[in-house]
Backbone as a ProteinNet text record, in pm:
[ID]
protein_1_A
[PRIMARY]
XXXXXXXXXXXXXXXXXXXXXXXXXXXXXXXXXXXXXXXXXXXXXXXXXXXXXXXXXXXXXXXXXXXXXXXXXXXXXXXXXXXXXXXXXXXXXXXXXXXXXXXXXXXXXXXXXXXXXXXXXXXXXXXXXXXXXXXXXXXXXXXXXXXXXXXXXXXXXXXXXXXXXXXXXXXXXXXXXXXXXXXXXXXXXXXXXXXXX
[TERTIARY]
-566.1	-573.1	-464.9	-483.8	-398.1	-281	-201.7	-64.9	-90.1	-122.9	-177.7	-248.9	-366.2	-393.5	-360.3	-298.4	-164.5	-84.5	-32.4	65.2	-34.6	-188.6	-217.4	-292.6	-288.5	-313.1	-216.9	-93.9	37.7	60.9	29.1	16.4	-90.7	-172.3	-304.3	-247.7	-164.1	-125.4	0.5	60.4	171.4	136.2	7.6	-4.3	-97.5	-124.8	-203	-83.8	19.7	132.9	281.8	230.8	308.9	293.3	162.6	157.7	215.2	283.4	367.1	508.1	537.5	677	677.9	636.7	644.1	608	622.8	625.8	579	514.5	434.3	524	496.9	635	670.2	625.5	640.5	636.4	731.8	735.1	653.1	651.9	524.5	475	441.6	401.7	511.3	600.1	749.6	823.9	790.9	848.5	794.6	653.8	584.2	613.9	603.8	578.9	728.6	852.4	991.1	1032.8	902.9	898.1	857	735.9	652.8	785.9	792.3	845.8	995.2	1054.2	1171.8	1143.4	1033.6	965.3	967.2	1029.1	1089.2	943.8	901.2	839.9	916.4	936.9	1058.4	1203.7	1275.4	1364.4	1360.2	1203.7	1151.7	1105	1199.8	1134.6	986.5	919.7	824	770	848.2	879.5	766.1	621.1	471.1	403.3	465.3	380.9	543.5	531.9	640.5	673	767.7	796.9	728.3	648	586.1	658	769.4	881.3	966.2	1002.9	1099.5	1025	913.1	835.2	819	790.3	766.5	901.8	1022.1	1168.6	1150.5	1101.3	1184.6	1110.1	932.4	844.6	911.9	965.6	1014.4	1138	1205.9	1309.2	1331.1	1194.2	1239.2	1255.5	1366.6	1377.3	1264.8	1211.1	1127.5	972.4	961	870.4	963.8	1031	1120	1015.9	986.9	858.1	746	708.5	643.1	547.7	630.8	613.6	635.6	553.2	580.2	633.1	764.9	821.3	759.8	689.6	620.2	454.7	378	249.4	259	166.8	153.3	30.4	-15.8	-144.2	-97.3	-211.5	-206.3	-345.9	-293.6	-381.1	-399.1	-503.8	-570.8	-639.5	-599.1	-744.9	-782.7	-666.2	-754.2	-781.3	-853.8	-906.4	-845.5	-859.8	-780.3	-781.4	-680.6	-700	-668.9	-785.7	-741.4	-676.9	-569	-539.2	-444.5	-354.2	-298	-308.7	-272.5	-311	-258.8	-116.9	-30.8	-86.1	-145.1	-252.4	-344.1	-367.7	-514.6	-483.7	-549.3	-558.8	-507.9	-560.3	-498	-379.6	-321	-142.9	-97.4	-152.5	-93.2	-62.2	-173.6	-201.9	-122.7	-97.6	20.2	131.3	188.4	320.8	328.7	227.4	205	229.4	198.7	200.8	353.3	418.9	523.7	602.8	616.3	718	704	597.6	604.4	722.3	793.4	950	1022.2	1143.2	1256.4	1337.7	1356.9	1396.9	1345.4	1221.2	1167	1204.8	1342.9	1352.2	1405.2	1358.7	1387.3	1321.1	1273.2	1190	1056.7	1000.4	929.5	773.9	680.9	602.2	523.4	518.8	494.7	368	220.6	129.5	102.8	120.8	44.1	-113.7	-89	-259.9	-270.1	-368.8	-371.6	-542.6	-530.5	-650	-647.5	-750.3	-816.6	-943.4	-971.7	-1090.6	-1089	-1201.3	-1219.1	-1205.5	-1132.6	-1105.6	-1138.1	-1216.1	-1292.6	-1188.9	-1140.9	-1009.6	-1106.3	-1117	-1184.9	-1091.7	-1016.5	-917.5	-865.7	-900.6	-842.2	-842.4	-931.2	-947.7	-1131.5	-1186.6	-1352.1	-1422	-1362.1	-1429.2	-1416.9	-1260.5	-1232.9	-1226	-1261.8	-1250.5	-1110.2	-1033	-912.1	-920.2	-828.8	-853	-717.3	-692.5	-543.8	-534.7	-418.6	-374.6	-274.9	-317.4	-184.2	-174.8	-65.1	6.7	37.8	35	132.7	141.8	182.3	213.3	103	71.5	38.2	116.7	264	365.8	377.9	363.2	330.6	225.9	211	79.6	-23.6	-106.9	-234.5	-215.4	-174.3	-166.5	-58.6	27.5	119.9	98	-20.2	-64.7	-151.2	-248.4	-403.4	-283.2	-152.5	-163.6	-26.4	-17.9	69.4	222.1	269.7	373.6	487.6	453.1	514.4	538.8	396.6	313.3	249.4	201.6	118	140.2	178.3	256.7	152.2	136.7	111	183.7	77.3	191.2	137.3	10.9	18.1	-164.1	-250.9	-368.1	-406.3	-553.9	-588.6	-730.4	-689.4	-782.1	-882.6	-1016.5	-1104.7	-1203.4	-1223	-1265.1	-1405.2	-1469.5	-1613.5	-1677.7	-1782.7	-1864.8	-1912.2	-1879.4	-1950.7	-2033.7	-2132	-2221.3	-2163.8	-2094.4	-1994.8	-1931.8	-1849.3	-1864.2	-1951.2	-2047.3	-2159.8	-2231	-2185	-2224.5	-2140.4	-1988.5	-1916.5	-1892.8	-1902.5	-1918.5	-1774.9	-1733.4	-1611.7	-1690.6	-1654.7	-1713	-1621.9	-1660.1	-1577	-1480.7	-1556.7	-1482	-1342.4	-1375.7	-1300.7	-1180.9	-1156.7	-1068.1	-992.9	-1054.8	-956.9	-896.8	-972	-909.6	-793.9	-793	-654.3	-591.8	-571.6	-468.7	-433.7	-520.9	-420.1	-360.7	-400.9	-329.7	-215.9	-201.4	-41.7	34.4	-24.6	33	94.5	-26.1	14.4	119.7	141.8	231.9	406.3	364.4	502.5	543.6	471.9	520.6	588.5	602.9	648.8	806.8	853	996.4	1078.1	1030.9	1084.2	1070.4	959.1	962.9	1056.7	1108.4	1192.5	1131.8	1187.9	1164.9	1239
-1054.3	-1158.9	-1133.6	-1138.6	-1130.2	-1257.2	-1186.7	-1267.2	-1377.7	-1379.8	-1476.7	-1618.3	-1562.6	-1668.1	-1727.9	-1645.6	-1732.5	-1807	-1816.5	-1911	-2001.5	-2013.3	-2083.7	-2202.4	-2125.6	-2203.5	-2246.4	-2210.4	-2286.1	-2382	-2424.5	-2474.5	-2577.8	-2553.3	-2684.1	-2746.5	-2631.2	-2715.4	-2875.8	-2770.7	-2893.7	-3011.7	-3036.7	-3110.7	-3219	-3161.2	-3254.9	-3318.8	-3213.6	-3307.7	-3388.3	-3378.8	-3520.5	-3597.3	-3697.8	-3809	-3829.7	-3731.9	-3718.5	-3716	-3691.2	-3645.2	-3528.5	-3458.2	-3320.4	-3209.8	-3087	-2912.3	-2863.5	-2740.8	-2618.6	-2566.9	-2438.9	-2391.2	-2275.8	-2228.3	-2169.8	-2145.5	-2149.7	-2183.4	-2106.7	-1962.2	-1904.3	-1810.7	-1686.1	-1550.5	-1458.5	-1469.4	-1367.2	-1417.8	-1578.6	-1617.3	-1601.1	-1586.6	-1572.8	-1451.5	-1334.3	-1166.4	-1182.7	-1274.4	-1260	-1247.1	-1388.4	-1387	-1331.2	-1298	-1158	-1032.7	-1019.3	-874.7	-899.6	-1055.4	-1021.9	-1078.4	-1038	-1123.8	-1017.2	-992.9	-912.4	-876.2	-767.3	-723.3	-665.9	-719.4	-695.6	-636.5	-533.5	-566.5	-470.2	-438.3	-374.9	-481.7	-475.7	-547.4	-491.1	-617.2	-602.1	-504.2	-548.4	-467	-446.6	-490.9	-470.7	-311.7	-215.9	-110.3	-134.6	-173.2	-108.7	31.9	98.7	217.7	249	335.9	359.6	475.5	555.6	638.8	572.1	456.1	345.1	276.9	221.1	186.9	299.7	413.6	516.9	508.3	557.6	531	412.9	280.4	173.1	176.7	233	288.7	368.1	481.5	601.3	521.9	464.3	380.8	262.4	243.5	110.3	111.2	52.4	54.3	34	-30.8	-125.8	-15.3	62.1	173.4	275.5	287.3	353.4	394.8	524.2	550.9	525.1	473.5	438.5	545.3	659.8	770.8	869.8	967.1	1106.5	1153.2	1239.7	1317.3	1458.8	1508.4	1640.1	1642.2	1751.2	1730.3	1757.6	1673.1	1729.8	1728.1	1781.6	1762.6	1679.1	1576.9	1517.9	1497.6	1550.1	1558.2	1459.3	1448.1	1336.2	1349.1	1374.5	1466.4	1571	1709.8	1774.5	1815.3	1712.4	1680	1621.1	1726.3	1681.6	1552.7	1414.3	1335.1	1348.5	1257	1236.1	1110.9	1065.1	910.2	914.9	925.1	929.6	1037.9	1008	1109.4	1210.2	1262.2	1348.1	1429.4	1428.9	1481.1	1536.9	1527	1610.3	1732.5	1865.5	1996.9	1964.2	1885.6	1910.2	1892.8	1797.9	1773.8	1905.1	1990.6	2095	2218	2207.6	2324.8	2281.3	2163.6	2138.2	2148.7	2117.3	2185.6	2323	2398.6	2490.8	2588.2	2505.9	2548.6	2557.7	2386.4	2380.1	2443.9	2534	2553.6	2749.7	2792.3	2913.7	2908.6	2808	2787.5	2747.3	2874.8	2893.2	2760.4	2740	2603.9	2466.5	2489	2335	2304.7	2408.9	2367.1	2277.9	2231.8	2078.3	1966.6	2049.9	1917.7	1856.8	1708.5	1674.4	1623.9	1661.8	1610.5	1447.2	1378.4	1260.2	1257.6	1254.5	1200	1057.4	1075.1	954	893	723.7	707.3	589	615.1	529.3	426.2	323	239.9	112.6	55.4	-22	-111.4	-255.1	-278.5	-419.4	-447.7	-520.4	-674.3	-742.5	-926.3	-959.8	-1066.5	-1146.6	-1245.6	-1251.5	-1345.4	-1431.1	-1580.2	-1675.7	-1763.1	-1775.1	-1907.1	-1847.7	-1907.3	-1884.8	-1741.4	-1645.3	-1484.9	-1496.5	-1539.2	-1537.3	-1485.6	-1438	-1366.4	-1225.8	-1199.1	-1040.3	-985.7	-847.4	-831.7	-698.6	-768.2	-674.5	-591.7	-495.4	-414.1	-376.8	-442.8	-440.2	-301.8	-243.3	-112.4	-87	-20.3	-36.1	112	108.6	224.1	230	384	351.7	502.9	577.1	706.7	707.7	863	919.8	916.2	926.7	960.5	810.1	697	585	533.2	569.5	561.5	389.9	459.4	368.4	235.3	229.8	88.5	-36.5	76	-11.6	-39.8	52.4	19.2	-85.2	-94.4	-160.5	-347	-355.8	-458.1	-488.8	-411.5	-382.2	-397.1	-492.2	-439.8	-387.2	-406.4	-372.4	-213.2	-158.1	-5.5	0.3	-69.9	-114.3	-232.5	-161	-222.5	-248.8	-343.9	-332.5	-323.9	-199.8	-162.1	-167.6	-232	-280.1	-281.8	-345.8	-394.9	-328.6	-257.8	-205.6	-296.2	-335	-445.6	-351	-367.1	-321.7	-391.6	-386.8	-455.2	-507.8	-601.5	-668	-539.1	-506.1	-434.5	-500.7	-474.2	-548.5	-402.1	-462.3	-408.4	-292.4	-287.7	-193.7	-104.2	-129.2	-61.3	35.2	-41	38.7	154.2	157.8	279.4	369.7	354.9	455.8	522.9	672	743.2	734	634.5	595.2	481.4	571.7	466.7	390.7	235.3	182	280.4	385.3	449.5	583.9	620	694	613	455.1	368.1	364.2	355	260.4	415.9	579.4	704.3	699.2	675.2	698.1	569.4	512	417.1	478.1	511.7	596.4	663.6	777.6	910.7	871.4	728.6	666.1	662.4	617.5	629.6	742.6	814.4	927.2	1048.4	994.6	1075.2	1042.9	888.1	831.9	855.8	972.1	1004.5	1135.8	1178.9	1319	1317.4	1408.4	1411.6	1393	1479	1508.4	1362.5	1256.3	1162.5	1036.6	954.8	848.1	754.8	717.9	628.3	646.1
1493.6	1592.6	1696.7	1820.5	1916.1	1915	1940	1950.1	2039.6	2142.6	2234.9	2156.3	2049.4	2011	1891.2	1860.1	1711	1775.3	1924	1962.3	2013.8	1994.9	2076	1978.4	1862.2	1709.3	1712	1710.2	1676.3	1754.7	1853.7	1960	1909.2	1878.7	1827.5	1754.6	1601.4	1517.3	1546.2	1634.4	1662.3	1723.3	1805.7	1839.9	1742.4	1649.1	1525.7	1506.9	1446.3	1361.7	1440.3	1608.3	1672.4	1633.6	1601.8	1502.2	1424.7	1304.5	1147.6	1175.3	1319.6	1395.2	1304.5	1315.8	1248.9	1369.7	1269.1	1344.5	1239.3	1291.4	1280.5	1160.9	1081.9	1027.4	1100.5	1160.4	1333.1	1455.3	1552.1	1687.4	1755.8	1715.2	1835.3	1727.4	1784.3	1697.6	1670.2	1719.1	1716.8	1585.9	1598.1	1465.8	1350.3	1353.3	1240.2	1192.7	1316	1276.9	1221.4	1263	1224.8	1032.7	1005.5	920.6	768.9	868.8	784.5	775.1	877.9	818.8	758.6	773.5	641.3	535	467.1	345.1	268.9	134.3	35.3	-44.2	-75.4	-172.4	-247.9	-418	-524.2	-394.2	-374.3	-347	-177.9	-163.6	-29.5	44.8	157.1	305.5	364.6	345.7	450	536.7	657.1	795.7	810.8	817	827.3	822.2	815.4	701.6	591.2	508.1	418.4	388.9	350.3	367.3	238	236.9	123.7	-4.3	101.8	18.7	-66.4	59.9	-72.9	-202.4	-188.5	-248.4	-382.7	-349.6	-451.4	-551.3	-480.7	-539.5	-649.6	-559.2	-649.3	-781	-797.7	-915.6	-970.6	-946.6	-1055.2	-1078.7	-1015.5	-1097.4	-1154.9	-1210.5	-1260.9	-1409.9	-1473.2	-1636.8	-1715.5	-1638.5	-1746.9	-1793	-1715.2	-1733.3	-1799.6	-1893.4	-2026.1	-2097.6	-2091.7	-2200	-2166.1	-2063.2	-1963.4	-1847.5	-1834.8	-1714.8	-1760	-1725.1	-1737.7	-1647.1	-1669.4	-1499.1	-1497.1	-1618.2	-1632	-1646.7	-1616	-1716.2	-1843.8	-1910.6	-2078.2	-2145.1	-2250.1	-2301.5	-2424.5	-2447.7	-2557.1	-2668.3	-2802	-2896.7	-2995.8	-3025.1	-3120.7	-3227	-3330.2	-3444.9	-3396.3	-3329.2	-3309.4	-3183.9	-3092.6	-2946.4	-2899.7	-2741.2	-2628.8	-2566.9	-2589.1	-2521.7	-2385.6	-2337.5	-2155.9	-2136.7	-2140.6	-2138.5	-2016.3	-1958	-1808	-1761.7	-1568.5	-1527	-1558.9	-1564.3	-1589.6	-1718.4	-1786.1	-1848.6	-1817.2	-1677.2	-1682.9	-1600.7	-1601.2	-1533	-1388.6	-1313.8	-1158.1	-1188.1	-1268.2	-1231.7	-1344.1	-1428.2	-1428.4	-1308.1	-1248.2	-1161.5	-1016.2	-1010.2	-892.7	-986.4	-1085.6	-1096.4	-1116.5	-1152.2	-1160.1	-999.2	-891.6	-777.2	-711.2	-759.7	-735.6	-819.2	-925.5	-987.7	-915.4	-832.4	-771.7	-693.7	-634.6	-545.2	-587.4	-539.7	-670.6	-604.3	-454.1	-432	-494.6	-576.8	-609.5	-778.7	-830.9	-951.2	-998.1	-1118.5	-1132.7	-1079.3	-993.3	-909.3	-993.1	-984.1	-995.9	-962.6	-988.9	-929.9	-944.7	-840.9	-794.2	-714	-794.6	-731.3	-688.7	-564.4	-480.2	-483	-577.3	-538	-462.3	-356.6	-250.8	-324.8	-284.1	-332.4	-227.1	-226.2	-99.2	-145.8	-92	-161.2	-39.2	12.1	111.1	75.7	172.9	155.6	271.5	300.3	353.9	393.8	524.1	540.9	649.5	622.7	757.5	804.3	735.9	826.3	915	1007.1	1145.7	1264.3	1161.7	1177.2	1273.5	1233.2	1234.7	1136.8	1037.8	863.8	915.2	957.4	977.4	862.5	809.6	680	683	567.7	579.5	430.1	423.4	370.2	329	171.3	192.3	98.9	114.9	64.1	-54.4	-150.9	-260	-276.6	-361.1	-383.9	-515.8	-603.5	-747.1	-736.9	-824.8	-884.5	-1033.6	-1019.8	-1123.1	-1240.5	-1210.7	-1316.3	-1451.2	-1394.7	-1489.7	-1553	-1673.1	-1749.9	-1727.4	-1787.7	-1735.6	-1745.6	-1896.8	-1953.4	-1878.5	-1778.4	-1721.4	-1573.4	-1526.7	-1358.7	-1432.8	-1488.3	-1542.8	-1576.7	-1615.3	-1603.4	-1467.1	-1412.8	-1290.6	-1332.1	-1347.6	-1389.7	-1258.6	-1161.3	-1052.8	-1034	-1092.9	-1033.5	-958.2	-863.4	-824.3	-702.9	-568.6	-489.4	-356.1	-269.8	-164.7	-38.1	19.1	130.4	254.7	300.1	391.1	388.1	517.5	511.9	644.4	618.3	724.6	798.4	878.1	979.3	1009	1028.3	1034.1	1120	1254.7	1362	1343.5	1336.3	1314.9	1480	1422.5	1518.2	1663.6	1713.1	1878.6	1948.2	2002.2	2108.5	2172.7	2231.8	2285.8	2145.6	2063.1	1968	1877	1891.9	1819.1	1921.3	2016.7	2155.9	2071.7	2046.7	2064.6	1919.4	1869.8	1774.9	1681.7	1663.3	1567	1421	1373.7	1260.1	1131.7	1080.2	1047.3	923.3	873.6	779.8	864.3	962.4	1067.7	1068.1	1087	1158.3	1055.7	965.9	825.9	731.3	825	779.8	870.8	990.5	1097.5	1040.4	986.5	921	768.1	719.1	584.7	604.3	746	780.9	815	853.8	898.2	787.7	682.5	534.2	522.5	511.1	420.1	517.3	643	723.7	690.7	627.4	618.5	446.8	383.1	258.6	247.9	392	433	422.3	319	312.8	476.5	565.1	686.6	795.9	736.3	799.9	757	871.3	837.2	740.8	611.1	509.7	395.4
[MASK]
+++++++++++++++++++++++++++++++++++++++++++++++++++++++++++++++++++++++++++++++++++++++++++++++++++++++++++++++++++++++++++++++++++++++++++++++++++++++++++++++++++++++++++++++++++++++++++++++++++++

């Protein structure tokens, strides 16, 4: 929604609640966005994309996943047969450490798969039934049983707006899955060692 018309909701609202001698719980849109972005996720600010590097950090460090995470791949057996039970178990995350351990600079190092996930919400108050598309984040390295009940593996890091189609839109060769790809690519640019986060 354009900034324009959040102050202009805010603006409706206040004038309902002159009657109550009351106010809005914000003065325009600067205050709202003020507020949004110093609104703490566990001990990560906001800041409307959250940094998704810090985010990763505060996962590989949290105590409470003790036994919890694998920092290596491993195979695990059961009677015998190969269980598949987290990811860090399965062939691709061998064959990337496998890749990463070809650089003699990357020793010691760990590997940290990134999984990105998305699933569409239907927002109407005050939007027109824009449908957003909020975005989470966890690592491969923390086993299943502890993303499946989150546990704070399982973070959101920000919502990709996805424009209702208009006439004019539908001329032009961008499609809703293209839009909501140049917004992950924002993600996934900001998981780049070399980038600020």
């Amino acid at each position: 929604m354009p900034g324009s018309n959040i102050n202009e909701l805010l603006s409706l609202w206040a004038a309902t609640l002159l009657k109550h001698n009351d106010t809005p719980p914000f003065q325009n849109r600067d205050d709202l966005y003020h507020m949004i972005d110093s609104t703490l996720l566990g001990d990560v600010k906001w800041e409307s994309f959250t940094r998704p590097r810090t985010v990763i950090r505060n996962i590989l460090g949290n105590p409470d996943f003790d036994g919890e995470i694998d920092y290596a791949p491993l195979r695990e057996y059961f009677d015998g047969e190969r269980r598949l039970k987290n990811f860090m178990g399965g062939d691709w995350a061998w064959r990337q450490a496998d890749e990463i351990a070809k650089d003699p600079a990357a020793a010691g190092a760990t590997f940290v798969p990134i999984i990105l996930g998305s699933d569409k919400t239907t927002v109407s108050v005050a939007t027109g039934q824009n449908e957003y598309y909020p975005l989470y984040t966890s690592i491969g390295n923390v086993h299943n049983n502890v993303r499946h009940v989150h546990r704070n593996a399982v973070a959101l890091i920000g919502f990709l707006a996805i424009p209702k189609p208009t006439v004019n839109m539908l001329m032009m060769p961008v499609s809703e899955s293209s839009v909501g790809s140049c917004s992950i690519h924002h993600y996934h640019e900001s998981y780049n060692p070399s980038s600020q986060g």
